[in-house]
C-alpha positions in Angstrom: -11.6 -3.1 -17.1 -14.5 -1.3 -15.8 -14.0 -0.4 -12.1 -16.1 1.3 -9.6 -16.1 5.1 -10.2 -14.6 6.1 -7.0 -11.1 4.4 -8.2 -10.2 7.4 -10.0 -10.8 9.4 -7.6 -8.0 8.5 -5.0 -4.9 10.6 -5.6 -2.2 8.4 -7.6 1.0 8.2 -5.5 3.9 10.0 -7.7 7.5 9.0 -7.3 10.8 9.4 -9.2 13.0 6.2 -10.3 16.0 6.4 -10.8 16.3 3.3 -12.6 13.5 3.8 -15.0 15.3 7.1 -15.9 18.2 5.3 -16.5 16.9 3.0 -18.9 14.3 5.4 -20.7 11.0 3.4 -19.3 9.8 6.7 -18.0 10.7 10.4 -18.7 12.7 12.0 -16.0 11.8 8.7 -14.5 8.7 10.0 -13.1 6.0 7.2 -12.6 1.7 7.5 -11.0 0.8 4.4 -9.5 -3.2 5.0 -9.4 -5.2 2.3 -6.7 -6.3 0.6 -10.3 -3.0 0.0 -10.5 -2.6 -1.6 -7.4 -5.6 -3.6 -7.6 -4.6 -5.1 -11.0 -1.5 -6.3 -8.5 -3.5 -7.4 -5.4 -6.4 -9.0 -8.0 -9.0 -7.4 -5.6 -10.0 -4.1 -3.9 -10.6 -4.7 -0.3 -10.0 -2.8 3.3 -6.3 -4.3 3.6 -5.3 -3.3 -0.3 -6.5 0.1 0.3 -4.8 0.4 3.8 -1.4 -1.0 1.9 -1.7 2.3 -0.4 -2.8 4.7 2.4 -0.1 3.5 4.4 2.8 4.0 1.8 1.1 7.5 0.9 1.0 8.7 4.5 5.1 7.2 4.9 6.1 8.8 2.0 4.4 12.3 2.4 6.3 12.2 6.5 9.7 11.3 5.1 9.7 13.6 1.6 7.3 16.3 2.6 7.1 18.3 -0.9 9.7 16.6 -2.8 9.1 13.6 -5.2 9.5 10.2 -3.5 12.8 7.8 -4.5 11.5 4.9 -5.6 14.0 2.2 -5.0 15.4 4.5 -1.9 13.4 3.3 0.5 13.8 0.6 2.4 10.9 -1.2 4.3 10.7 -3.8 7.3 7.2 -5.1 8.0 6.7 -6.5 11.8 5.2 -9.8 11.5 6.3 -12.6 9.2 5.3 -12.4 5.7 2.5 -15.1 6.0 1.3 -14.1 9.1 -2.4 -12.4 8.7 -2.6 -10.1 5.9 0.7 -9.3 5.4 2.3 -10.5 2.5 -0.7 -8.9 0.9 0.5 -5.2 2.1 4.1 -6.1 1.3 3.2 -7.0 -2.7 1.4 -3.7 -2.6 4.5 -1.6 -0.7 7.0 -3.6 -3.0 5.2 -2.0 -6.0 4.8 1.4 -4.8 8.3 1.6 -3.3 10.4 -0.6 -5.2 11.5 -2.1 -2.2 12.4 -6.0 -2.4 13.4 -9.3 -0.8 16.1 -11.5 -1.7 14.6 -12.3 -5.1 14.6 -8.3 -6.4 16.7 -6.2 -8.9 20.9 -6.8 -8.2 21.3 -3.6 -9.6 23.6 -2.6 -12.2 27.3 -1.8 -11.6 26.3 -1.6 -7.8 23.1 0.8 -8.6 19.7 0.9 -9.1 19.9 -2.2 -6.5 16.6 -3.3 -5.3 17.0 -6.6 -3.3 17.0 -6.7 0.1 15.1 -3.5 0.4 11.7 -5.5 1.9 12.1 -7.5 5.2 9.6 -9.2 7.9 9.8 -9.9 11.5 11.4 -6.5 12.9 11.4 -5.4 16.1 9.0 -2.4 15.6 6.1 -1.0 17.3 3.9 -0.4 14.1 3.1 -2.3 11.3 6.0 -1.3 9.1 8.9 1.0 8.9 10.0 3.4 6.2 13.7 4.3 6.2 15.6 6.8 3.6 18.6 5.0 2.2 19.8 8.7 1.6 20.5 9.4 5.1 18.3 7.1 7.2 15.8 9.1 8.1 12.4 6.4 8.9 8.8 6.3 10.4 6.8 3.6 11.6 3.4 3.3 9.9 -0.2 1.4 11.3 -3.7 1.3 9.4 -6.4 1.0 11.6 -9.4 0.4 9.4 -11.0 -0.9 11.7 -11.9 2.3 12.5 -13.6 2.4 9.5 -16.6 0.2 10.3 -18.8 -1.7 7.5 -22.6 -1.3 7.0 -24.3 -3.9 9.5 -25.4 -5.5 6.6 -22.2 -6.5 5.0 -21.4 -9.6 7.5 -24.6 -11.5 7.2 -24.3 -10.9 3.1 -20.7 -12.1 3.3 -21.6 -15.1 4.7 -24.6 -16.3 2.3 -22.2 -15.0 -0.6 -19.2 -17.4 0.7 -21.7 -20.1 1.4 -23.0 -19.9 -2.0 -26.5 -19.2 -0.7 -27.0 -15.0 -2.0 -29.5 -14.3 -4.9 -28.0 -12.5 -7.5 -29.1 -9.5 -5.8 -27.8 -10.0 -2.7 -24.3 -10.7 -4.4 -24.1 -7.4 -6.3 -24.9 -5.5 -2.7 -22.6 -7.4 -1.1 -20.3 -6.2 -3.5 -21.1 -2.4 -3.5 -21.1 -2.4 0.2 -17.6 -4.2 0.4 -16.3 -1.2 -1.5 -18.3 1.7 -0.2 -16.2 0.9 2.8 -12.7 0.8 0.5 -14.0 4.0 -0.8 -14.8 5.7 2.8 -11.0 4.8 3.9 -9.7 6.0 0.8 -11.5 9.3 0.1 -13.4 10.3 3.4 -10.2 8.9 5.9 -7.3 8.8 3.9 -5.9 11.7 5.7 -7.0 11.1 9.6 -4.2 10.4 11.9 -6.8 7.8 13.9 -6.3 5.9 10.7 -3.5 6.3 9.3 -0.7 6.5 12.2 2.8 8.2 11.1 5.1 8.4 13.5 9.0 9.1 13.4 11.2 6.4 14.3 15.0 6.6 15.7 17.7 6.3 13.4 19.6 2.9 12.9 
């Protein structure tokens, strides 16, 4: 699978499962999930993928600090329904990273490891999403505002002639590289700025 070069260089998010300790599927049950890996998920790289990832790296970094993120410990609620927009697409990507899921996730075994019900829609929050602890209920709401992070003036008009089926070859392949030079700006040159990424603390349940 060749990828653009930039890929590798986002930081992986690294977490601790529980379960996958449990069962041996991962020493300690420590486990990287690189943006490749994410992409594989999504089939795509695009400005909604990447703000899925920066999102679940800037909630986890607020409520662990230094210590290695539960996976499977976390619960999230997303604000709008999960066909509404783009955000389903976020949720498959923050179900991955997290563990969290809906009614169709893990039972559990012998009342651990439980998964389902982790990942909900339609709550009553003022950002996109909400991270909440199971291990004491401590939670922040989360945003992306990529639209912050603006796309060479280019890109629209070569959108269109490569949805219409109109680009030269040429024009495809730039459409493409400029598509991702913006993932790549909101993942390596923004990935970190508040303006961007909003973290803020939400009240306990």
């Amino acid at each position: 699978m060749k990828t653009p070069d930039f890929f590798a260089a986002v930081a992986p998010i690294r977490l601790r499962d529980p379960l996958a300790a449990f069962l041996g599927a991962a020493e300690a049950g420590v486990i990287e999930y690189a943006y490749t890996d994410v992409v594989k998920l999504a089939g795509h790289s695009c400005p909604t993928v990447a703000a899925a990832f920066g999102m679940t790296r800037a909630a986890l970094a607020a409520l662990y600090g230094d210590e290695l993120p539960e996976r499977g410990g976390i619960a999230v609620a997303f604000r709008e329904r999960a066909d509404a927009g783009v955000t389903g697409v976020k949720a498959n990507v923050v179900a991955m990273l997290t563990g969290a899921a809906g009614e169709c996730g893990f039972k559990g075994i012998a009342g651990r490891f439980v998964r389902r019900g982790l990942l909900s829609f339609e709550a009553d929050i003022p950002l996109e999403a909400r991270f909440t602890r199971l291990d004491g209920g401590a939670a922040v709401d989360v945003g992306a505002e990529v639209g912050d992070v603006p796309a060479d003036p280019d890109l629209p008009g070569l959108m269109q002639r490569a949805v219409a089926g109109a680009a030269s070859p040429g024009e495809g392949e730039r459409f493409g590289r400029l598509w991702q030079e913006r993932v790549r700006r909101i993942l390596l040159e923004r990935i970190g700025d508040p303006a961007v990424f909003v973290v803020r603390p939400a009240p306990n349940p």
